[in-house]
MILUM-542849 format. One record per residue (C-alpha): residue number from 1; residue in one letter; x, y, z negated. Coordinates in steps of 0.1 Angstrom, whole numbers, plus 5000, padded with zeros to 4 digits. Layout:
REM residues N
<marlum pos="NUM" code="A" c1="X" c2="Y" c3="Z"/>
...
This chain:
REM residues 350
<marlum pos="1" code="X" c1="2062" c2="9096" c3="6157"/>
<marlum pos="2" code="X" c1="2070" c2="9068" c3="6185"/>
<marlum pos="3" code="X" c1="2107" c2="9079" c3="6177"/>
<marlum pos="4" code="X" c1="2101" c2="9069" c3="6137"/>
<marlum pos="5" code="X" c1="2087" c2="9037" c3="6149"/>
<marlum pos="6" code="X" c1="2109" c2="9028" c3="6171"/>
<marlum pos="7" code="X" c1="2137" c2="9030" c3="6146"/>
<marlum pos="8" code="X" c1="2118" c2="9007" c3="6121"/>
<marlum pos="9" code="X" c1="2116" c2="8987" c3="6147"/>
<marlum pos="10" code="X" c1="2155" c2="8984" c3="6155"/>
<marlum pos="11" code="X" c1="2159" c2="8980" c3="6117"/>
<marlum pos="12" code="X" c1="2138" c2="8958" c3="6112"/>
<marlum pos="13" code="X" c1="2155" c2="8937" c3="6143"/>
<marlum pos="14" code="X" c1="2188" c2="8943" c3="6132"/>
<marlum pos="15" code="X" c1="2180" c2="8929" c3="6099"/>
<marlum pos="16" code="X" c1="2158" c2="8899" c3="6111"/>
<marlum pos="17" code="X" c1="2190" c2="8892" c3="6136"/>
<marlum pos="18" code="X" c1="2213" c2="8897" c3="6107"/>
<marlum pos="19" code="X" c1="2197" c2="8872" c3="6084"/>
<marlum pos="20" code="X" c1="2194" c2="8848" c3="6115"/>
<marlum pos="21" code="X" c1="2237" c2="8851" c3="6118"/>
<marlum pos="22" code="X" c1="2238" c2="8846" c3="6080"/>
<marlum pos="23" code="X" c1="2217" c2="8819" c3="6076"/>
<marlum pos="24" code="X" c1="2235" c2="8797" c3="6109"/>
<marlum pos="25" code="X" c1="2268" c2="8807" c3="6094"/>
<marlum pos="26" code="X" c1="2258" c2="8784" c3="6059"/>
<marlum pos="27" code="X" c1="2245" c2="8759" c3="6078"/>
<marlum pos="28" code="X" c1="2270" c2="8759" c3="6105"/>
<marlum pos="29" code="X" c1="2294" c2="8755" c3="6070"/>
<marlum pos="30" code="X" c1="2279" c2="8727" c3="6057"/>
<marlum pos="31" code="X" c1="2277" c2="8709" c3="6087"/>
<marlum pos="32" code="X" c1="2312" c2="8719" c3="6099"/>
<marlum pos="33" code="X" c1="2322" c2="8700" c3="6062"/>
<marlum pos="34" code="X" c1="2300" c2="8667" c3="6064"/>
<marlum pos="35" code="X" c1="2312" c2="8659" c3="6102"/>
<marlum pos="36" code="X" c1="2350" c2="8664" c3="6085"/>
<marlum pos="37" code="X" c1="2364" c2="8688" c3="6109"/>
<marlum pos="38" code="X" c1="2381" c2="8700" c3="6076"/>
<marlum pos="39" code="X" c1="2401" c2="8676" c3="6075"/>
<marlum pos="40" code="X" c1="2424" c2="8691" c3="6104"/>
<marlum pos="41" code="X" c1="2433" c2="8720" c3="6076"/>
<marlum pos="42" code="X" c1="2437" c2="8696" c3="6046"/>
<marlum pos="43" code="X" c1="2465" c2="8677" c3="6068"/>
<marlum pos="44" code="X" c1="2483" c2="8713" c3="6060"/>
<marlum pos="45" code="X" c1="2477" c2="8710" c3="6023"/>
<marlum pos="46" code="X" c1="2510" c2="8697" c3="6006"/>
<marlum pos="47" code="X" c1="2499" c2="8662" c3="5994"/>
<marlum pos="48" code="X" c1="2503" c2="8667" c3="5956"/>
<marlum pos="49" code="X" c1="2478" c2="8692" c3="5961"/>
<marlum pos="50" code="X" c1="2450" c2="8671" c3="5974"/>
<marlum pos="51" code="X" c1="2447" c2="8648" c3="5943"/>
<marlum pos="52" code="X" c1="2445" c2="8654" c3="5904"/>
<marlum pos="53" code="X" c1="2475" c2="8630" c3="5892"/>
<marlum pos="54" code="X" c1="2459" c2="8612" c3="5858"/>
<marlum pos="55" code="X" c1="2482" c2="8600" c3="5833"/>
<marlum pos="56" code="X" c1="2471" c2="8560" c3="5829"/>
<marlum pos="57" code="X" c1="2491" c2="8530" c3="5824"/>
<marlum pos="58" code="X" c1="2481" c2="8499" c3="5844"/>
<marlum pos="59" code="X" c1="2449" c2="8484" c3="5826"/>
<marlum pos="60" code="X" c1="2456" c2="8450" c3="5802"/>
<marlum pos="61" code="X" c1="2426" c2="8454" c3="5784"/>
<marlum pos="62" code="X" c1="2391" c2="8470" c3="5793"/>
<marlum pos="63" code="X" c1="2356" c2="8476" c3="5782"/>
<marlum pos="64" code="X" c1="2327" c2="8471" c3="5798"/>
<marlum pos="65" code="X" c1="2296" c2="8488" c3="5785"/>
<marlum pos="66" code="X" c1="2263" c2="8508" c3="5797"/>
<marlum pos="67" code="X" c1="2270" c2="8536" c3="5822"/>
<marlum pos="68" code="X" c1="2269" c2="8572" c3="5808"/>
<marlum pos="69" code="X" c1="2261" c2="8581" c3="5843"/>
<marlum pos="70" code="X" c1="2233" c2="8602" c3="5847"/>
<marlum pos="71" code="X" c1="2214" c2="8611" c3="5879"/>
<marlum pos="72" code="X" c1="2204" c2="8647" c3="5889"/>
<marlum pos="73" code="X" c1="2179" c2="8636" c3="5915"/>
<marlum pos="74" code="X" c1="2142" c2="8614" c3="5909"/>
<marlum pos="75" code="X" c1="2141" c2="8588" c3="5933"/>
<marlum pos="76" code="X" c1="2117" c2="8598" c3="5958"/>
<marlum pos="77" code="X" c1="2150" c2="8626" c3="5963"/>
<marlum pos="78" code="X" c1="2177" c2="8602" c3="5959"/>
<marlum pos="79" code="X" c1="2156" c2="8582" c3="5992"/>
<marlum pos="80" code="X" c1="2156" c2="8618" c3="6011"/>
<marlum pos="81" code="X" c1="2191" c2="8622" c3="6007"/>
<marlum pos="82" code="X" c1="2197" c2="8585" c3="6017"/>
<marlum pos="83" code="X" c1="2175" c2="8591" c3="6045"/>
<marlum pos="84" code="X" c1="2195" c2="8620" c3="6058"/>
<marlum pos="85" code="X" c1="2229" c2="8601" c3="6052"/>
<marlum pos="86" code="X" c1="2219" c2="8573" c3="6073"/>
<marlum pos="87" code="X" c1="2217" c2="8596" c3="6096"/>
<marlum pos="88" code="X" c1="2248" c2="8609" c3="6097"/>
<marlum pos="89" code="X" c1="2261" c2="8578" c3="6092"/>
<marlum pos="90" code="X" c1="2242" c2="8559" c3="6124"/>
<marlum pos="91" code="X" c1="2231" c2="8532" c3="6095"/>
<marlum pos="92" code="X" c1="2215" c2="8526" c3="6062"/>
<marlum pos="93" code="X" c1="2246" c2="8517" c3="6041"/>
<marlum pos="94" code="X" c1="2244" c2="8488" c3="6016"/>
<marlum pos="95" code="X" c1="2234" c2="8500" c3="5978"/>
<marlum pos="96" code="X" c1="2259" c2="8474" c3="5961"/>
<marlum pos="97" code="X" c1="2273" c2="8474" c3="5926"/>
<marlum pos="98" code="X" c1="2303" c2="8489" c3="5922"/>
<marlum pos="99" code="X" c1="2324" c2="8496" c3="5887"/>
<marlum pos="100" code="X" c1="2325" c2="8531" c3="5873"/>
<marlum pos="101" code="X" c1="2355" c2="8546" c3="5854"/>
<marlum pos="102" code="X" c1="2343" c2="8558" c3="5821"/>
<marlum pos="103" code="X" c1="2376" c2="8562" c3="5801"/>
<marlum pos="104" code="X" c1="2411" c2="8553" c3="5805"/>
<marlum pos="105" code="X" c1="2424" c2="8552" c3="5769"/>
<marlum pos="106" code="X" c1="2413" c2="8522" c3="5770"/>
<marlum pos="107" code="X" c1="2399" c2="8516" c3="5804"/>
<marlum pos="108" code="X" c1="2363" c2="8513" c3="5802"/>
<marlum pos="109" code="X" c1="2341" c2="8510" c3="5830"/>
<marlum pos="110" code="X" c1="2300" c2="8502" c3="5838"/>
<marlum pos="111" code="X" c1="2279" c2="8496" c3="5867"/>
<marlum pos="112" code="X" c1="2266" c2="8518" c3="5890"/>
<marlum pos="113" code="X" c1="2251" c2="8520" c3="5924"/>
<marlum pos="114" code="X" c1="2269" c2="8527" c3="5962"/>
<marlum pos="115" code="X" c1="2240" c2="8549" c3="5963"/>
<marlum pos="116" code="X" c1="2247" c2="8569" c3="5932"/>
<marlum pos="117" code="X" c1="2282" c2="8574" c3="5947"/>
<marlum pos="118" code="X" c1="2266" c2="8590" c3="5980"/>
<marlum pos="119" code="X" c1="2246" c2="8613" c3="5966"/>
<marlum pos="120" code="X" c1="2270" c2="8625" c3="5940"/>
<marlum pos="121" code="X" c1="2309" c2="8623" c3="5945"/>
<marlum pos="122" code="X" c1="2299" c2="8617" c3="5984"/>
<marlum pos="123" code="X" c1="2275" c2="8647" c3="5987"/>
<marlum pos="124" code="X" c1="2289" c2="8676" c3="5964"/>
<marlum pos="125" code="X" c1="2327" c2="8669" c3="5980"/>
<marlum pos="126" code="X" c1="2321" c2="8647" c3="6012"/>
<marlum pos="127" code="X" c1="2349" c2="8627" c3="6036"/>
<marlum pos="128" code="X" c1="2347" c2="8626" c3="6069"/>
<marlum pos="129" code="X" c1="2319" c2="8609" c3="6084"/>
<marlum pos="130" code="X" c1="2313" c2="8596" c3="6120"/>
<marlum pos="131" code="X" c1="2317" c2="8621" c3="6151"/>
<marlum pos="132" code="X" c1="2281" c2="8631" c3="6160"/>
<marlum pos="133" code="X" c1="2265" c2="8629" c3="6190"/>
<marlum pos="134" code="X" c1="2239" c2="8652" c3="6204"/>
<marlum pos="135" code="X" c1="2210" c2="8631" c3="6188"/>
<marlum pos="136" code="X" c1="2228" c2="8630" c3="6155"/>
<marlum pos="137" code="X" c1="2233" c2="8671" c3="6155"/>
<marlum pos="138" code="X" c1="2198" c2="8676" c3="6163"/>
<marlum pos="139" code="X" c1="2182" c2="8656" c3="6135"/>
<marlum pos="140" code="X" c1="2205" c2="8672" c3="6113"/>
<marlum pos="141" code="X" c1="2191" c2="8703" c3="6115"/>
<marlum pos="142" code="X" c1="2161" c2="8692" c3="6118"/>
<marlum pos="143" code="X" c1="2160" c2="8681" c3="6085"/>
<marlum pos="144" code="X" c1="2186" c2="8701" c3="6074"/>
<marlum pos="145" code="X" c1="2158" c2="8719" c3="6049"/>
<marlum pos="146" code="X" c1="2146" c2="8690" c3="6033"/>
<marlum pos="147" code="X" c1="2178" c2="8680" c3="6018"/>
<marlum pos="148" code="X" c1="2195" c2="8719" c3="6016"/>
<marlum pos="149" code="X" c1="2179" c2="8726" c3="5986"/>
<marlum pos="150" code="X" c1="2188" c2="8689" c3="5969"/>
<marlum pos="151" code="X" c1="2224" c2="8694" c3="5981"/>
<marlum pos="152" code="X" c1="2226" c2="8729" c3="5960"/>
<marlum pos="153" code="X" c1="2213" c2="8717" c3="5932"/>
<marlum pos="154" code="X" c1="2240" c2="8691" c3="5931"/>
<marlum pos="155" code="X" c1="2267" c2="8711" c3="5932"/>
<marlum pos="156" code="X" c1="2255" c2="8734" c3="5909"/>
<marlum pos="157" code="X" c1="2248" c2="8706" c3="5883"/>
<marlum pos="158" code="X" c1="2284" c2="8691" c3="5889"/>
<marlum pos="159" code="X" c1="2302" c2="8720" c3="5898"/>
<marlum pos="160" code="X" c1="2342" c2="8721" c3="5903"/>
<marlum pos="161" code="X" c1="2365" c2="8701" c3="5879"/>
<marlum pos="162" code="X" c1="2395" c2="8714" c3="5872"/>
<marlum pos="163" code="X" c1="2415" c2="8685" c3="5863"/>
<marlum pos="164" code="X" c1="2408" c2="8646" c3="5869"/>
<marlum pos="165" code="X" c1="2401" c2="8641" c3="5830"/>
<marlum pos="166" code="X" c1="2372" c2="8664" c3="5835"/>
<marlum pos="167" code="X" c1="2361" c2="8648" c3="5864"/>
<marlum pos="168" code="X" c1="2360" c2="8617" c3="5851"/>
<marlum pos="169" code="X" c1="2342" c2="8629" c3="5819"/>
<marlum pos="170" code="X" c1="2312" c2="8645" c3="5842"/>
<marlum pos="171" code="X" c1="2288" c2="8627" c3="5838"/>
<marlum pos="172" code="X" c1="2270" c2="8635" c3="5866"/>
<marlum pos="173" code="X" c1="2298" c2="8619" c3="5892"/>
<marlum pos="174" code="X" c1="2292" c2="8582" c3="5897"/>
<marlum pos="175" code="X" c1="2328" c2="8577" c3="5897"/>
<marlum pos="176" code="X" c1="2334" c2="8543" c3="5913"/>
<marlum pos="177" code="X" c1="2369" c2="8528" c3="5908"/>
<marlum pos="178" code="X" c1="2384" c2="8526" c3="5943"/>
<marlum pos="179" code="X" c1="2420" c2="8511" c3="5955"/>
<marlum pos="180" code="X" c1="2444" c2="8527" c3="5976"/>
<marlum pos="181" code="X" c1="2471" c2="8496" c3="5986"/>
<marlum pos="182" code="X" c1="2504" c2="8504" c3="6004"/>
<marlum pos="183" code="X" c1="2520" c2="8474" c3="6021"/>
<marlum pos="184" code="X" c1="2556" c2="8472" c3="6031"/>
<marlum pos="185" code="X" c1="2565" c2="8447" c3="6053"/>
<marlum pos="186" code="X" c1="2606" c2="8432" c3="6061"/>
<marlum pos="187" code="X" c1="2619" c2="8465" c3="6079"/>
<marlum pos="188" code="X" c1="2611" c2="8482" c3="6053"/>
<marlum pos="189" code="X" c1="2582" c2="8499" c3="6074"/>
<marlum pos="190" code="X" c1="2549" c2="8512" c3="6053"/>
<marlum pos="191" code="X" c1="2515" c2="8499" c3="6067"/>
<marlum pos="192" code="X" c1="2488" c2="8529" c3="6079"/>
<marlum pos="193" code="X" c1="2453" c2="8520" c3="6091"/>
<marlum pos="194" code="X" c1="2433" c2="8542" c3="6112"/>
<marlum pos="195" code="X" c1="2396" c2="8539" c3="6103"/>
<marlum pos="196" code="X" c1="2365" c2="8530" c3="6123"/>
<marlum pos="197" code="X" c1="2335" c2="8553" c3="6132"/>
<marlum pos="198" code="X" c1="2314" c2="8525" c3="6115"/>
<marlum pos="199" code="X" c1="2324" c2="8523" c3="6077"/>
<marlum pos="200" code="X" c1="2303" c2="8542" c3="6052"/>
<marlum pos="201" code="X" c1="2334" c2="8564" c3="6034"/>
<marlum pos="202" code="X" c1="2363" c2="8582" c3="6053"/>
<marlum pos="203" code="X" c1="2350" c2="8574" c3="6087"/>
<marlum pos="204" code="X" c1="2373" c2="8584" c3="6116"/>
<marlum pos="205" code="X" c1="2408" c2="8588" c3="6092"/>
<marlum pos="206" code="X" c1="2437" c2="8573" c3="6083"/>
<marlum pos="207" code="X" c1="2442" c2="8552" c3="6053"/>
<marlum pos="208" code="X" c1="2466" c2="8532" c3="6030"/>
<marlum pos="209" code="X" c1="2470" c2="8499" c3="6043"/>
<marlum pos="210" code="X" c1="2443" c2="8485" c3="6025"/>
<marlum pos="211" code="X" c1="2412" c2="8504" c3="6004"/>
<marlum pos="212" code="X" c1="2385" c2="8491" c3="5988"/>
<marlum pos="213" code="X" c1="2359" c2="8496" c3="5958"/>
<marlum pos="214" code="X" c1="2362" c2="8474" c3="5928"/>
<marlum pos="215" code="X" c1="2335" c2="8454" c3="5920"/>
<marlum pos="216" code="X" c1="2313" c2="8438" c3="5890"/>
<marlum pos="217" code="X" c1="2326" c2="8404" c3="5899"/>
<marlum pos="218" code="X" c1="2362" c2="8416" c3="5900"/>
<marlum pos="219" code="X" c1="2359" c2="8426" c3="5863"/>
<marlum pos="220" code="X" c1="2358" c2="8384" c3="5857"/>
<marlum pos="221" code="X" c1="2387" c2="8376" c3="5864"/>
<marlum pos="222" code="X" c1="2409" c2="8368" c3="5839"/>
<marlum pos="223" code="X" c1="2436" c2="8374" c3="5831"/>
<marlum pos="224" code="X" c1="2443" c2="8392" c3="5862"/>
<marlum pos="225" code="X" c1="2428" c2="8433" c3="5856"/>
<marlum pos="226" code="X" c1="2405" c2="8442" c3="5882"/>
<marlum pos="227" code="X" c1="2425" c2="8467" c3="5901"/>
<marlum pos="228" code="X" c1="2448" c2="8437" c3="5909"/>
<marlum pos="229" code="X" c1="2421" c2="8411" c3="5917"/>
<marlum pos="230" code="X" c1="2400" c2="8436" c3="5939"/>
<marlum pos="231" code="X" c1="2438" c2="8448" c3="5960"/>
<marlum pos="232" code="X" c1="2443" c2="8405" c3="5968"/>
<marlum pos="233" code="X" c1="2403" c2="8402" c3="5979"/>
<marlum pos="234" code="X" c1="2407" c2="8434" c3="6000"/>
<marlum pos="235" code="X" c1="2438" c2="8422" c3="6013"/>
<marlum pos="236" code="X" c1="2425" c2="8386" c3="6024"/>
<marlum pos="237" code="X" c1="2395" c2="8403" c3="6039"/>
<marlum pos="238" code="X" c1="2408" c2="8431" c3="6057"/>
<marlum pos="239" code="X" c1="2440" c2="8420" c3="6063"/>
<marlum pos="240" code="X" c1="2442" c2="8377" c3="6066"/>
<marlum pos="241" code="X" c1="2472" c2="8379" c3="6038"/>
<marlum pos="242" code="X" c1="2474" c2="8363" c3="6007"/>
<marlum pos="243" code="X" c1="2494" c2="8388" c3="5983"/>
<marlum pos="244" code="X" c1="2511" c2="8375" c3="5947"/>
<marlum pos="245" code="X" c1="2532" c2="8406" c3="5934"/>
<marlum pos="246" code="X" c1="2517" c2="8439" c3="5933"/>
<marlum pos="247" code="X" c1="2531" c2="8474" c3="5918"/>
<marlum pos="248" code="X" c1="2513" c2="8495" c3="5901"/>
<marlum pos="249" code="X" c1="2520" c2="8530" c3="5915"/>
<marlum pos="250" code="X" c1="2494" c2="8553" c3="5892"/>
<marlum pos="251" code="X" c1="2462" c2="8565" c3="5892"/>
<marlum pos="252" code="X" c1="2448" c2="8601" c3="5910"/>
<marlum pos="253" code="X" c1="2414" c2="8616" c3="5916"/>
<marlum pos="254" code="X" c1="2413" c2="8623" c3="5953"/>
<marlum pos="255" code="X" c1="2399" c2="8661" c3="5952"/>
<marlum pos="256" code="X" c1="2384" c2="8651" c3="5991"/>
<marlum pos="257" code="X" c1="2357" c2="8628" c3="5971"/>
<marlum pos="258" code="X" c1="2365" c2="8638" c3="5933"/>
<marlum pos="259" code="X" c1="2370" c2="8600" c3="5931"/>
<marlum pos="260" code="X" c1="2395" c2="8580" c3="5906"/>
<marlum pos="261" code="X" c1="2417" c2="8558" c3="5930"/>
<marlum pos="262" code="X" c1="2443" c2="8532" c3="5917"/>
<marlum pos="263" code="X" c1="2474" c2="8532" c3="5939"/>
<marlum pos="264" code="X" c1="2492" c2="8496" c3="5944"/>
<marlum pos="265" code="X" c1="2516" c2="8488" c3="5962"/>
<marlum pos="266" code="X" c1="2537" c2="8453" c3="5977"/>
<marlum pos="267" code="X" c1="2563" c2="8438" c3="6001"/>
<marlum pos="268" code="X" c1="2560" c2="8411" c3="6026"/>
<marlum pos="269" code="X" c1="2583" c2="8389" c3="6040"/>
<marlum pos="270" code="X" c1="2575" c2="8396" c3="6074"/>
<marlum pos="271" code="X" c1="2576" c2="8419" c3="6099"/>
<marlum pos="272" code="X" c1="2543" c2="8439" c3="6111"/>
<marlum pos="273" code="X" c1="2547" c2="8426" c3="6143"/>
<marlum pos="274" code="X" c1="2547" c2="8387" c3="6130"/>
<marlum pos="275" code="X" c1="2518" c2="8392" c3="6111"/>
<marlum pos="276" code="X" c1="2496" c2="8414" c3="6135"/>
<marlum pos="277" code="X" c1="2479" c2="8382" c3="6151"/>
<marlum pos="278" code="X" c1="2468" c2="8371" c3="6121"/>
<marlum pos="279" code="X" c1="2454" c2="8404" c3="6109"/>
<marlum pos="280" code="X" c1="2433" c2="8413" c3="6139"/>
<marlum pos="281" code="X" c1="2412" c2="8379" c3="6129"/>
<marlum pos="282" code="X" c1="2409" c2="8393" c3="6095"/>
<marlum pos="283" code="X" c1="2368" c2="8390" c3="6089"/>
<marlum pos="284" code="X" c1="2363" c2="8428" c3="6080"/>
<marlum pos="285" code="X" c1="2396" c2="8440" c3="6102"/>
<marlum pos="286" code="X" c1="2375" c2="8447" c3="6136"/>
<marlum pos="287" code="X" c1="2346" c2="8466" c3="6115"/>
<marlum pos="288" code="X" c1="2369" c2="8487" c3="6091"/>
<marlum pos="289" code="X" c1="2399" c2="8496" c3="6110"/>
<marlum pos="290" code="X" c1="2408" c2="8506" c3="6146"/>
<marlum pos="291" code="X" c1="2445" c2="8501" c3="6146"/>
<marlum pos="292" code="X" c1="2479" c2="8495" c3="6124"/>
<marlum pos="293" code="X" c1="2508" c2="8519" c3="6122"/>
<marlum pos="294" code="X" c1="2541" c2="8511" c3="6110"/>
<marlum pos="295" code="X" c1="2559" c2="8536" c3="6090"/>
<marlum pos="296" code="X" c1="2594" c2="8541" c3="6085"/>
<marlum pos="297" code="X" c1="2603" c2="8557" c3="6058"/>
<marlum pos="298" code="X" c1="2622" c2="8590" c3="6070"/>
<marlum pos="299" code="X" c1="2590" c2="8595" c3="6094"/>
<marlum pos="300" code="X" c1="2565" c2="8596" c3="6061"/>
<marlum pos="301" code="X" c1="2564" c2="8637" c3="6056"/>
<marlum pos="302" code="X" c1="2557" c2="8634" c3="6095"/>
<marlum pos="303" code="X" c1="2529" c2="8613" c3="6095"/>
<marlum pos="304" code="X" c1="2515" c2="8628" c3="6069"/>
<marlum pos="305" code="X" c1="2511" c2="8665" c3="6077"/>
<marlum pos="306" code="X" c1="2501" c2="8651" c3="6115"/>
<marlum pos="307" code="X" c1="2474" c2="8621" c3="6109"/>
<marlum pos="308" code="X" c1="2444" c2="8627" c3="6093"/>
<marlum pos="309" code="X" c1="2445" c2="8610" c3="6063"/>
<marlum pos="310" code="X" c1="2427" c2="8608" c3="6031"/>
<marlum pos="311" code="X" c1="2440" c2="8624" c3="6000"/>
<marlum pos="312" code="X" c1="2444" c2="8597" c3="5983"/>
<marlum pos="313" code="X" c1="2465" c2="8580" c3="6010"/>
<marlum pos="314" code="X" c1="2484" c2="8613" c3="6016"/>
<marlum pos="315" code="X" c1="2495" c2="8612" c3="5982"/>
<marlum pos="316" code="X" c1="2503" c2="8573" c3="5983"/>
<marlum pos="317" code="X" c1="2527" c2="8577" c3="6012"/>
<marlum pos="318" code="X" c1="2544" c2="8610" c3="5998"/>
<marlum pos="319" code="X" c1="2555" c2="8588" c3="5965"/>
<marlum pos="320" code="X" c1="2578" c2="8569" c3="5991"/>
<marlum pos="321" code="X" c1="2593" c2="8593" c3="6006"/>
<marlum pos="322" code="X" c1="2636" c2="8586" c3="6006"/>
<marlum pos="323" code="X" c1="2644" c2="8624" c3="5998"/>
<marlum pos="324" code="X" c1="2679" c2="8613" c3="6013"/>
<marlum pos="325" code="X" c1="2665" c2="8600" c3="6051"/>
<marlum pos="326" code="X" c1="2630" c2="8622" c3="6052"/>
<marlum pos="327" code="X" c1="2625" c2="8641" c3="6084"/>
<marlum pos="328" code="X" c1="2595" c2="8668" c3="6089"/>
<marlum pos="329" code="X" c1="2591" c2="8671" c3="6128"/>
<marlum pos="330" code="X" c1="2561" c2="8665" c3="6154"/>
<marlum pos="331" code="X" c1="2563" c2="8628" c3="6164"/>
<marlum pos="332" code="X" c1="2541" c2="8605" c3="6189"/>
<marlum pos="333" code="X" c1="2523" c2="8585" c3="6166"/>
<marlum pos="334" code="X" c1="2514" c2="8561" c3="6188"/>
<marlum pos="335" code="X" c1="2551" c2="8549" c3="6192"/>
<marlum pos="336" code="X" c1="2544" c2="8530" c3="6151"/>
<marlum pos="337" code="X" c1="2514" c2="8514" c3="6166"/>
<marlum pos="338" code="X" c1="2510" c2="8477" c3="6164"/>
<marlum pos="339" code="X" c1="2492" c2="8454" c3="6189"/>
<marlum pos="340" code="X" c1="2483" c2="8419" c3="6185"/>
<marlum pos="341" code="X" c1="2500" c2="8391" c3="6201"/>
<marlum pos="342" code="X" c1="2494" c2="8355" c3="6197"/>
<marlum pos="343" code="X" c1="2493" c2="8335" c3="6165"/>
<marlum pos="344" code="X" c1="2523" c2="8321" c3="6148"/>
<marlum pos="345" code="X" c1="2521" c2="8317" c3="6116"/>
<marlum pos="346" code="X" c1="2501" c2="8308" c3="6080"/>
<marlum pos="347" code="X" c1="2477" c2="8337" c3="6062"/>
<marlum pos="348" code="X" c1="2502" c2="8336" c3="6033"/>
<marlum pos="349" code="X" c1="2524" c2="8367" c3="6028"/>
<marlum pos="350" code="X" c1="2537" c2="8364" c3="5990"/>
């Protein structure tokens, strides 16, 4: 008899041990993908891979109209899941109005919330956020059940689109309209931007030169479309340059954050090194970014499967690549780093 117990015993501790592993496993999962330690295997991940390329011209005409967004959460959820981001994020982000993409044949976009984005696009497929600290990993779990359960349910409800028309037809992705802008300055050299610890999306990786979120008030602007308007703001903000010409390179959905980016792209008349001064006194230069890299062309497939960059800039940067010059070995990147030096000229970079 004490030889029958004992055994349910050990089965009933191998069982409660099992579920134990199991259960810290999911969570170890989910955790391991919302501090972005993926993004060291995605660097891997051949850069056409890591977006959905979207057939679209460069918008002349647009729309605007009520959002067909609709939200899977109440609010007293959508606050939890807020809650639990600010965590993670070491701040309560700003809930602004940003445009949503709701058809490109014509373009046609609508309002939504920065909030809607976070606990859609930015919750069912999340970037990198900011390293944790010991603090940050412990109220994660501890609150880790709370917001499990709303975190299923919203990827269940949005599931996996297969294409970047059927992302942007779900209409349970908020879809906000970002920029991905690719400067080239005189040497031909192409502009990289290593991201703060302190900005709300991609925290910690590298970027196109410029990035941003279009906005209501960029949809005024007239004649110039909104993709355009919002790349010169971001630039002047970010950056301290006034930009005339821009390219229009395409439009992707970045599978990282399921989100449509427009790529852009220009060419100043000035080195990287002329202009760094006036960049690092950009107003939002300090807060976003970290450092400038220049790029040379040949050393693009480098950079690229060794920095950590978005999917969306991946892709940017591999549609430059001179097939004739390109070289795939490991490089220091900090030799294409830029530091400031002292002030020489004007903002203006047309």
């Amino acid at each position: 008899m004490n030889a029958f117990w004992t055994a349910v015993l050990e089965d009933i501790l191998a069982n409660l041990i099992t579920t134990l592993l199991i259960a810290m496993g999911v969570v170890g999962f989910w955790l391991w993908r919302f501090t972005g330690r993926e993004q060291r295997v995605r660097q891997w991940i051949p850069p056409e891979r890591r977006v959905f390329r979207v057939s679209a011209t460069e918008p002349t005409n647009w729309l605007v109209h009520a959002t067909s967004f609709v939200s899977i959460l109440r609010p007293d959820e959508t606050l939890r899941l807020i809650d639990w981001h600010s965590q993670r994020l070491h701040r309560r982000p700003h809930n602004g109005h940003v445009v949503r993409v709701e058809g490109i044949d014509p373009w046609r976009f609508s309002t939504v919330n920065f909030y809607d984005f976070l606990t859609t696009n930015l919750t069912a497929f999340p970037a990198n956020w900011p390293r944790p600290t010991g603090r940050g990993w412990y109220s994660t779990w501890i609150h880790w059940r709370s917001v499990f359960p709303l975190i299923r349910r919203i990827r269940e409800v949005i599931g996996t689109p297969q294409s970047g028309e059927e992302a942007l037809m779900n209409s349970h992705l908020a879809n906000p309209l970002a920029i991905s802008f690719l400067i080239q300055d005189a040497t031909g050299r192409w502009g990289v931007v290593a991201r703060s610890q302190w900005v709300a999306v991609s925290a910690g990786q590298w970027g196109a030169t410029v990035a941003g979120t279009v906005t209501p008030e960029d949809l005024t602007q007239f004649p110039e479309h909104p993709i355009a308007v919002c790349a010169r703001r971001e630039a002047q903000e970010e950056l301290n340059l006034i930009i005339d010409t821009i390219a229009w390179d395409g439009l992707v959905i970045s599978r990282q954050k399921m989100q449509p980016v427009a790529l852009v792209s220009a060419r100043i008349a000035r080195r990287w090194e002329d202009v760094m001064p006036l960049i690092a006194q950009a107003r939002d230069w300090s807060f976003e970014n970290t450092a400038l890299y220049a790029i040379p062309p040949e050393s693009i497939a480098s950079v690229i499967r060794q920095a950590p960059l978005t999917d969306a800039a991946a892709y940017h940067l591999s549609l430059h690549i001179p097939s004739h010059r390109s070289i795939l070995r490991r490089i220091p990147l900090n030799r294409y780093r830029i530091s400031a030096g002292p002030i020489k000229n004007n903002p203006s970079d047309s």
